[in-house]
C-alpha positions as CSV (number, residue, x, y, z in Angstrom):
1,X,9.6,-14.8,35.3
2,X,13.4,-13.5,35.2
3,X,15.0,-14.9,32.2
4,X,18.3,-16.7,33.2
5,X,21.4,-14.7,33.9
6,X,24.0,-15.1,30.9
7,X,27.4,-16.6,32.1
8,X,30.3,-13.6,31.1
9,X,33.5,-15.0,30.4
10,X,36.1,-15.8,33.2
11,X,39.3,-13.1,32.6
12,X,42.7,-13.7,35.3
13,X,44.5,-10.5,35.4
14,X,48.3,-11.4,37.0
15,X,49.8,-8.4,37.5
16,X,52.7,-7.3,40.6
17,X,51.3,-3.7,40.4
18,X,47.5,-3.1,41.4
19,X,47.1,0.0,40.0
20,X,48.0,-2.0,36.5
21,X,45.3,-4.8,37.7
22,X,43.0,-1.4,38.5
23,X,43.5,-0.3,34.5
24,X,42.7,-3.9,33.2
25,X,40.2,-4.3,35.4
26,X,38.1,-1.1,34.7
27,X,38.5,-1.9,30.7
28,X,37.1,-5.5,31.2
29,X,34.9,-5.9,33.7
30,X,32.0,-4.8,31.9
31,X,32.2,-7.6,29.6
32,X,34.1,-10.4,31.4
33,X,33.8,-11.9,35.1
34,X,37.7,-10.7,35.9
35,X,40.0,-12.7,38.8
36,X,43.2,-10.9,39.5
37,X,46.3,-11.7,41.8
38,X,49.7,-9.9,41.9
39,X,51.3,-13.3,43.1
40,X,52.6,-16.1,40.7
41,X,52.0,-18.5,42.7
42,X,48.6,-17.7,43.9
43,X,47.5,-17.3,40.1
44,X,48.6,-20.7,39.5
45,X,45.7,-22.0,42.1
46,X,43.8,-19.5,41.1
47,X,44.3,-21.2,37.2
48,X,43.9,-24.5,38.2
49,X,40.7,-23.7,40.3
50,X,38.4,-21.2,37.7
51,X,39.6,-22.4,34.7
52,X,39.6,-19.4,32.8
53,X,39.2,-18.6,29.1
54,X,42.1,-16.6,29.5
55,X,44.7,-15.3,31.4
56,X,46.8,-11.8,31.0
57,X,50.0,-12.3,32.8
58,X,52.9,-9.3,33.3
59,X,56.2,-10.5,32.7
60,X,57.7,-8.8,35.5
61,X,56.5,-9.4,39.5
62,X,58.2,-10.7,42.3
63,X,58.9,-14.1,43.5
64,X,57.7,-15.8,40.2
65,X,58.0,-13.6,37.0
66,X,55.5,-13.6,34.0
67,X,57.8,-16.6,32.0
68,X,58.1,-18.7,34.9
69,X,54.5,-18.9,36.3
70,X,53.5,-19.4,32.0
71,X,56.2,-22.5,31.8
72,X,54.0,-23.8,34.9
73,X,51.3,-22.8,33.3
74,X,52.1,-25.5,30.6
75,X,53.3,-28.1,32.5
76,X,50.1,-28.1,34.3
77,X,47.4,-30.7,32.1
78,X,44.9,-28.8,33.7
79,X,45.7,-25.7,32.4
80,X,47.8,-26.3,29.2
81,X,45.1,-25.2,27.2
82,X,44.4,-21.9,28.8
83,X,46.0,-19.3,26.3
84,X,48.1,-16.5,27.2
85,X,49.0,-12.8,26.8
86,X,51.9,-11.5,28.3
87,X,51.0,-7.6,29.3
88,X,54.4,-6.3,29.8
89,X,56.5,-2.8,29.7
90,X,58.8,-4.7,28.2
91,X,59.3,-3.1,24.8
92,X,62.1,-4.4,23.3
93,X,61.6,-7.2,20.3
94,X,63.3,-9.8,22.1
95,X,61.1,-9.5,25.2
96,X,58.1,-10.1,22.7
97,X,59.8,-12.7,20.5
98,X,60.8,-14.8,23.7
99,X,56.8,-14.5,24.7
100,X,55.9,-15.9,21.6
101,X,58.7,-18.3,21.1
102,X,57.2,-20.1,24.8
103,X,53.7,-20.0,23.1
104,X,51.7,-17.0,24.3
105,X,48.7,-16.1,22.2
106,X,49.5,-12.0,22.1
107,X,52.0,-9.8,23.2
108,X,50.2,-6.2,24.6
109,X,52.5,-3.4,26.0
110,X,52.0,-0.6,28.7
111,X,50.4,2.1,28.9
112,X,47.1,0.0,27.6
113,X,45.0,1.1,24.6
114,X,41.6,0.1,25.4
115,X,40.0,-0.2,21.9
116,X,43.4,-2.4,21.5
117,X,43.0,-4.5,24.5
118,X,39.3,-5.2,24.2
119,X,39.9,-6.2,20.6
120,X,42.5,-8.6,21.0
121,X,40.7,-10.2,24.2
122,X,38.0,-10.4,22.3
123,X,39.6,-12.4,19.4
124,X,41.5,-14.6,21.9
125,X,37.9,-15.0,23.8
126,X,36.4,-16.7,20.5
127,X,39.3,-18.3,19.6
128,X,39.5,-20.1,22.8
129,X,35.4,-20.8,22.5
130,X,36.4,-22.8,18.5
131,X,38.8,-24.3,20.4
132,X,37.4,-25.9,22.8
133,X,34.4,-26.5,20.2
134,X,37.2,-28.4,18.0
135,X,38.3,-30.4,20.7
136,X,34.9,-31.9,21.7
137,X,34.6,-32.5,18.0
138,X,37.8,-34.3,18.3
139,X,36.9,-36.6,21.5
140,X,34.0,-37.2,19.6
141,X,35.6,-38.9,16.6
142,X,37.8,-40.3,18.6
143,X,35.0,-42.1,20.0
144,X,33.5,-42.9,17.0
145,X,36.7,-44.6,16.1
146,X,36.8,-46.7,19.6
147,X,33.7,-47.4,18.2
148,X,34.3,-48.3,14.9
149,X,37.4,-50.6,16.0
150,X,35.2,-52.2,18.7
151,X,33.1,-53.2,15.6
152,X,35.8,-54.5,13.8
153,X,37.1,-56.9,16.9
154,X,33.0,-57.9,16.9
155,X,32.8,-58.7,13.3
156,X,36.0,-60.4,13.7
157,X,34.5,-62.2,16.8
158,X,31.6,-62.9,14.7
159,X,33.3,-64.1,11.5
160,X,35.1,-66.5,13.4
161,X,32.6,-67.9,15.7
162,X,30.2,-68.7,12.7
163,X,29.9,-72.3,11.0
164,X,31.4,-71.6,7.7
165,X,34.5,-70.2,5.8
166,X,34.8,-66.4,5.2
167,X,37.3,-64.8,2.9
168,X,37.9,-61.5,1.0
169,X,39.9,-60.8,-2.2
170,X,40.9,-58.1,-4.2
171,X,40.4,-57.2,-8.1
172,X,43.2,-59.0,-8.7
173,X,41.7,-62.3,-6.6
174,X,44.2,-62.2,-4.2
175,X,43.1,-62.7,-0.7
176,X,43.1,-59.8,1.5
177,X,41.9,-61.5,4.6
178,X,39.6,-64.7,6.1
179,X,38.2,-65.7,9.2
180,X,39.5,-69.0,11.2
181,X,37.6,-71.5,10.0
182,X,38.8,-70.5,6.1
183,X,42.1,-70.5,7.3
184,X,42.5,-73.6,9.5
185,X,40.8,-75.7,6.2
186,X,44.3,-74.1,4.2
187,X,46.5,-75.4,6.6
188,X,47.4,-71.6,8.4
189,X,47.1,-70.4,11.8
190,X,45.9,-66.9,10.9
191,X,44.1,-64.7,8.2
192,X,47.5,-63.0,8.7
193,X,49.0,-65.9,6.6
194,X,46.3,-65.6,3.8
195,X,46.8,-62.0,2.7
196,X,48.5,-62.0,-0.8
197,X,48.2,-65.8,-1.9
198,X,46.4,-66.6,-4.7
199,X,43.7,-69.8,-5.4
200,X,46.6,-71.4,-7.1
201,X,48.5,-71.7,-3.5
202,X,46.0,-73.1,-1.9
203,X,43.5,-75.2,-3.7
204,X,45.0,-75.5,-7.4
205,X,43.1,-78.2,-8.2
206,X,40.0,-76.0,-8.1
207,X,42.2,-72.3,-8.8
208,X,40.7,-72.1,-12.6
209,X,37.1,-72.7,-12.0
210,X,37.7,-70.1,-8.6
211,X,39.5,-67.4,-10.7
212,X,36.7,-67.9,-13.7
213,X,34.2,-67.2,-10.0
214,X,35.8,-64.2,-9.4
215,X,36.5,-62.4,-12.6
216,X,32.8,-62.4,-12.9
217,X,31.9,-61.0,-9.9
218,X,34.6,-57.9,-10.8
219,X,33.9,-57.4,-14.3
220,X,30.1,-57.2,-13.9
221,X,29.4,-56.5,-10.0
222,X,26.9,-59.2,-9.7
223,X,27.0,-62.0,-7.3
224,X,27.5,-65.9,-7.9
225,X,25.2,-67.9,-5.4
226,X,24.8,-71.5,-4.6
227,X,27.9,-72.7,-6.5
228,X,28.2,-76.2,-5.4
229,X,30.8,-78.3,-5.5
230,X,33.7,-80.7,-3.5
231,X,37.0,-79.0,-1.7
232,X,39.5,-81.1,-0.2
233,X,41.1,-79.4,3.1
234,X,44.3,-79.8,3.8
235,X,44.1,-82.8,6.1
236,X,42.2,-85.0,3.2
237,X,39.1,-84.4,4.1
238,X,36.3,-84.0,1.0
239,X,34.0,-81.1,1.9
240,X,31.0,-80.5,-0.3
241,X,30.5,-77.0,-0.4
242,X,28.1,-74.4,-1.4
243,X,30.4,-71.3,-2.3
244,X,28.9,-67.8,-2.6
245,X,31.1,-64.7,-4.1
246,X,29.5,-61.3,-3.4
247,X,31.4,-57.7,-5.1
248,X,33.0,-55.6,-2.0
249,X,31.9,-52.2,-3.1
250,X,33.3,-48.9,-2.5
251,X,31.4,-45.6,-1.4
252,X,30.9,-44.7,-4.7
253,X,29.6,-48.2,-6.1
254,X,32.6,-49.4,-7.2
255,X,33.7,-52.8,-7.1
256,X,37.1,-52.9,-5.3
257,X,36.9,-56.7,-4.5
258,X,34.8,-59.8,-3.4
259,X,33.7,-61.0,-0.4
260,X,33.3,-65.1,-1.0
261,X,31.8,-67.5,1.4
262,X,31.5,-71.5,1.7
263,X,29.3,-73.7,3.8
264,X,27.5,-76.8,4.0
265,X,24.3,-76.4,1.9
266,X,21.8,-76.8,4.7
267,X,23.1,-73.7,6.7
268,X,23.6,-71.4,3.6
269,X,20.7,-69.0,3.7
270,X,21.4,-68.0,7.9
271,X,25.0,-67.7,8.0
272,X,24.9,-65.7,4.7
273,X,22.7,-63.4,6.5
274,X,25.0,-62.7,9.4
275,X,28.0,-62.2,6.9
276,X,26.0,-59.4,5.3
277,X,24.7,-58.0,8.5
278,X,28.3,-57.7,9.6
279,X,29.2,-56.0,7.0
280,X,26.6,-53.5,6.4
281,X,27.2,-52.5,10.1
282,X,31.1,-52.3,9.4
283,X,30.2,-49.8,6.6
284,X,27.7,-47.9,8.7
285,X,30.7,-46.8,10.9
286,X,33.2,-46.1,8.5
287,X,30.3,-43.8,6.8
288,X,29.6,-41.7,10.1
289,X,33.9,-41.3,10.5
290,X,34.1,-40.5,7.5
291,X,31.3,-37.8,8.0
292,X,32.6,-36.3,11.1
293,X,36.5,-36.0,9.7
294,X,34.7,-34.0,7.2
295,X,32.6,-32.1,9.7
296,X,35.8,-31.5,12.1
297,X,38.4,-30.4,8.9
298,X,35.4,-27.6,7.7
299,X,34.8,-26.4,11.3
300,X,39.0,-25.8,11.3
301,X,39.1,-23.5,8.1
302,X,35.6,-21.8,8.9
303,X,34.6,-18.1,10.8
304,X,32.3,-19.9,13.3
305,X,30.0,-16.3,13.1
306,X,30.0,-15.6,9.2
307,X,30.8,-18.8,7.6
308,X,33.9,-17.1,5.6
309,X,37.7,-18.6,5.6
310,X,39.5,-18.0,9.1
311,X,42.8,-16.9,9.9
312,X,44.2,-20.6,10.3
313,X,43.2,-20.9,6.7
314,X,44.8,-18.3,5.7
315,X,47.7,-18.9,7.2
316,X,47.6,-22.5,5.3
317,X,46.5,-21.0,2.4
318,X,48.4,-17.3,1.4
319,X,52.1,-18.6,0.3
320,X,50.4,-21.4,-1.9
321,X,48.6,-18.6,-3.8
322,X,51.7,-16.4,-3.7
323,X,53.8,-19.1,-5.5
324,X,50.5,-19.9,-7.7
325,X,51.1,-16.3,-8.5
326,X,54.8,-16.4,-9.3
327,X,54.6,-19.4,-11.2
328,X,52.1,-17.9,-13.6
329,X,53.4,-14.1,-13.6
330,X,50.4,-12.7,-12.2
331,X,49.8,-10.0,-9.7
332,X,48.4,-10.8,-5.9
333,X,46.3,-7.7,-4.2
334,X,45.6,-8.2,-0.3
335,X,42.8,-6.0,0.7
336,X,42.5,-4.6,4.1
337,X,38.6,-4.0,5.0
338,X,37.8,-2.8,9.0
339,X,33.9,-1.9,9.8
340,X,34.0,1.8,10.6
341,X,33.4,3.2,14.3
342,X,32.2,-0.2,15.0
343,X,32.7,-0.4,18.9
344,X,29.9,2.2,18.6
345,X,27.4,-0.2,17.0
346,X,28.5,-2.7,19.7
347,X,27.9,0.5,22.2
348,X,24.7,1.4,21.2
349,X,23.3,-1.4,19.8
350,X,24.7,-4.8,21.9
351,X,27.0,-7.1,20.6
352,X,23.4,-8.9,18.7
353,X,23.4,-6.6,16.5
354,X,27.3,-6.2,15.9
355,X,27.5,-9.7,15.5
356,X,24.5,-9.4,13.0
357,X,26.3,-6.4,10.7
358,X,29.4,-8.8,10.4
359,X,27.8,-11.4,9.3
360,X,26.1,-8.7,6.3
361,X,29.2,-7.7,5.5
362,X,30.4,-11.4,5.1
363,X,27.6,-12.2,3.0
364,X,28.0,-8.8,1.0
365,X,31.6,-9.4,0.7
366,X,31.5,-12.8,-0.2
367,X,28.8,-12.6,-2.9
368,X,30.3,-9.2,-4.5
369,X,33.6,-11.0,-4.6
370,X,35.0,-13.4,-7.7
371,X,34.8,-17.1,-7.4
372,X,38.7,-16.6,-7.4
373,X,39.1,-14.4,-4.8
374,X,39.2,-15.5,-1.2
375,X,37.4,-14.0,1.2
376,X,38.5,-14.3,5.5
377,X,37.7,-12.9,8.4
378,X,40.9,-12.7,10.4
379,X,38.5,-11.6,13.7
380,X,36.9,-8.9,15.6
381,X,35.3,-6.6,12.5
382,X,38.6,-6.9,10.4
383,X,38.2,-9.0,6.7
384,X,40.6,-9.9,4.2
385,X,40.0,-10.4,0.3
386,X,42.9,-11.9,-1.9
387,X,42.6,-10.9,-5.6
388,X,44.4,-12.5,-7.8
389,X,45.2,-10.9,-11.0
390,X,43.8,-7.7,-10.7
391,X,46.0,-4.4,-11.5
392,X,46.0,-2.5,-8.1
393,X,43.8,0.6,-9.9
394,X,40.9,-1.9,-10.8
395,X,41.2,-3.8,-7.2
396,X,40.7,-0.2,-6.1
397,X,38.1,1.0,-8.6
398,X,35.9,-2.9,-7.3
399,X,36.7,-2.2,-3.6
400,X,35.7,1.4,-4.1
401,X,32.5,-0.1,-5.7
402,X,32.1,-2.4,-2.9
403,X,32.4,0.2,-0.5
404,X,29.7,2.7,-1.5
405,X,27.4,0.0,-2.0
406,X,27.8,-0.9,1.3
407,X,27.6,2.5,2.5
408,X,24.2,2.8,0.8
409,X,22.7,-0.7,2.5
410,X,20.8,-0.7,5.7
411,X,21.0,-3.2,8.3
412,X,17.8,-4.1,10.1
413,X,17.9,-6.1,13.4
414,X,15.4,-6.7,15.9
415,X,14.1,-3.2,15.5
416,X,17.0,-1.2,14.9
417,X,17.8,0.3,11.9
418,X,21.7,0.9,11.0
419,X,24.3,2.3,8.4
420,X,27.3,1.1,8.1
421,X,30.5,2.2,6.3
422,X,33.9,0.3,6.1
423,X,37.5,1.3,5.3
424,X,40.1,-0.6,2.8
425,X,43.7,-0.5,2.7
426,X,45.4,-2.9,-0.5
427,X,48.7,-4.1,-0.8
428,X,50.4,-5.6,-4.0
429,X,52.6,-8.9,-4.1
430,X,55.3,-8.5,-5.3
431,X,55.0,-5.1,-6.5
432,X,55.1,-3.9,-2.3
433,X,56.9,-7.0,-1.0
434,X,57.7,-11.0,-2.1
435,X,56.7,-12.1,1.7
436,X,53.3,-12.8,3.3
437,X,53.8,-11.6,6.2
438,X,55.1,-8.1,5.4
439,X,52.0,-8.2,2.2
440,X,49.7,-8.3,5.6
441,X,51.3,-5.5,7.3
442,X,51.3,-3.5,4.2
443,X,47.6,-3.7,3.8
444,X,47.1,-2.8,7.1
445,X,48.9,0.2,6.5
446,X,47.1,1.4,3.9
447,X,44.0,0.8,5.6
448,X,45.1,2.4,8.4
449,X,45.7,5.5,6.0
450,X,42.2,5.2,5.2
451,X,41.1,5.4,8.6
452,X,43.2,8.2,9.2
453,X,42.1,10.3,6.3
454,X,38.7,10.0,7.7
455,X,37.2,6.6,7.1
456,X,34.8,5.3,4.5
457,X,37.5,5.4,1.9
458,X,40.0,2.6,-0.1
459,X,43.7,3.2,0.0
460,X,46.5,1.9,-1.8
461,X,50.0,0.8,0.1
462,X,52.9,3.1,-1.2
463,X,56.2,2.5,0.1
């Protein structure tokens, strides 16, 4: 029995000159189903019918140029999301700053480096997969809220269409809410016109005994049952009541209010039943919101693959730490780390087992780390740590550790037995530079030192 044919990735090359499609084409097609077109307005159908997880678009071509056919790109719901790098010859700044300023993802010149090219499409590739994952995640919740308010209208519904008089109050005994019934017997039209009045606005004959009532509920979070007694409404009618005050608890088991009911003594027991039923299920749903903001926010700030910080968090994260570090005088090292002649594991191996030595290094990385350093993977086999602290000759002297302990590690997978080494370049704020950005570069200088001193070696950024 065949085992069932994995779906590649769906590349669109838009190019004028086919001889450029040609190059793209022979660098990707191995690893991505690849559309091309040399015609703006054919790769717009061409968008709008495939759906691509990405598109590389020249800037210059005929009819439509690169800028244009992106703008439509955009304006298209259909293919808004789609992300974009512009492969141009354009090499001046501006041509690249003007990509970026419409929103492109990546900005690649001519003549193409392949190790380049199938890096970056490779980052965009997964970056466009977490998207998409994040926006499910998002129509989810915001189903579970639909949800969540259709329940709310419900227990609204319900609260109103039951026999007796529902209200809510704060620690303070001021009413936060009601249903109908509770309201029509003050003399209102709405709950609306409850919120923030007091027992001694509407019944003072009875506000003392009511306040004594609620004060005990708050102070010990137990509830007062069966307290019977007379209520005149306010058309002069005498109601005798049985008047139940329940605590309104918090997540945590905190009393942040009371929920207090009145009826006539014969139907106490069911409608007190559906009160708490109500609200139980109300809770339910804010619980399982709750849950999934949680689950959506982590999945935003998290490597899908190795579980480390992401580049988005990073991003959030760097010039906090580098004003943390000015505030308390302190030194800020960036370290650079890239897996060595890892295309060839990929090569050799499959992509399995690349994806398998990343996620070792992760775990190596983030358990060889301090709790106060942060640990990313910005994509592809490139990490980042952020020491705070630490002179640049001991961040060297630890990476240096790290690295020959990595060296010396062997990474089994599925059969195959591999060595890996990796390279590190470090940077120092604001010995090297006061700006994050540049702090990156720097870094990535130095490691690119390392890499071209021979790899398998830590180097420090001198300017």
């Amino acid at each position: 029995m065949n085992s069932p044919i994995e779906l590649k990735p769906t590349l669109l090359i838009v190019d004028g000159m086919p001889s450029s499609i040609a190059v793209l084409s022979a660098c990707l097609q191995d690893d991505y189903h690849v559309l091309s077109t040399t015609n703006g307005h054919s790769a717009l159908e061409i968008a709008t019918q495939a759906l691509p997880e990405l598109i590389l678009l020249d800037v210059i071509m005929g009819e439509l140029d690169g800028y244009t056919v992106y703008e439509q790109l955009k304006a298209n719901p259909i293919t808004l999301h789609i992300p974009v790098i512009f492969v141009s010859s354009l090499l001046e700044a501006a041509d690249e700053e003007r990509a970026f300023a419409l929103g492109a993802v990546d900005y690649i010149t001519k003549p193409i480096s392949r190790p380049l090219l199938l890096a970056r499409v490779r980052s965009h590739i997964l970056q466009k997969i977490n998207n998409d994952k994040l926006l499910a995640f998002a129509q989810e919740l915001s189903q579970k809220e639909l949800e969540a308010d259709k329940s709310k209208r419900l227990l609204n519904a319900v609260l109103d269409a039951i026999p007796i008089r529902v209200f809510w109050k704060d620690p303070d005994s001021r009413y936060l809410g009601c249903n109908r019934h509770f309201a029509n017997d003050n003399g209102v039209d709405s709950s609306e016109d409850i919120k923030g009045r007091t027992d001694f606005d509407l019944m003072p004959e009875r506000a003392f005994a009511l306040q004594a009532f609620a004060h005990s509920v708050i102070s010990t979070g137990q509830s007062l049952l069966n307290q019977e007694g007379a209520i005149t409404t306010h058309d002069g009618k005498l109601t005798h009541i049985s008047l139940n005050h329940v605590p309104l608890l918090a997540t945590d088991g905190s009393v942040i209010g009371i929920v207090g009911a009145y009826e006539d003594i014969t139907q106490r027991k069911n409608t007190f039943d559906a009160l708490q039923d109500a609200k139980i299920k109300l809770e339910t749903k804010l619980e399982e919101i709750e849950a999934l903001q949680d689950k959506l926010l982590e999945a935003a700030i998290r490597d899908p693959l190795t579980g480390l910080y992401n580049r988005r968090y990073l991003t959030e994260t760097l010039d906090i730490m580098l004003a943390q570090a000015t505030r308390n005088d302190m030194q800020l090292r960036a370290v650079m780390i890239d897996i060595d002649h890892f295309k060839a594991v990929n090569d050799t191996h499959g992509h399995a087992t690349g994806d398998e030595a990343l996620k070792y290094l992760a775990q190596f990385l983030a358990t060889q780390s301090r709790t106060s350093d942060i640990v990313c993977r910005l994509g592809g086999e490139e990490f980042l740590i952020l020491m705070m602290g630490a002179t640049a000759e001991n961040a060297q002297i630890k990476v240096d550790k790290y690295r020959e302990d990595f060296a010396n590690l062997t990474i089994s997978h599925q059969q195959k037995i591999i060595n890996l080494t990796f390279s590190a370049g470090i940077a120092t704020y604001p010995q090297h530079t006061e700006n994050s950005k540049t702090l990156l570069e720097y870094s990535d200088l130095a490691l690119y030192v390392s890499k071209h001193n021979g790899r398998n070696r830590v180097s420090i950024f001198t300017l």
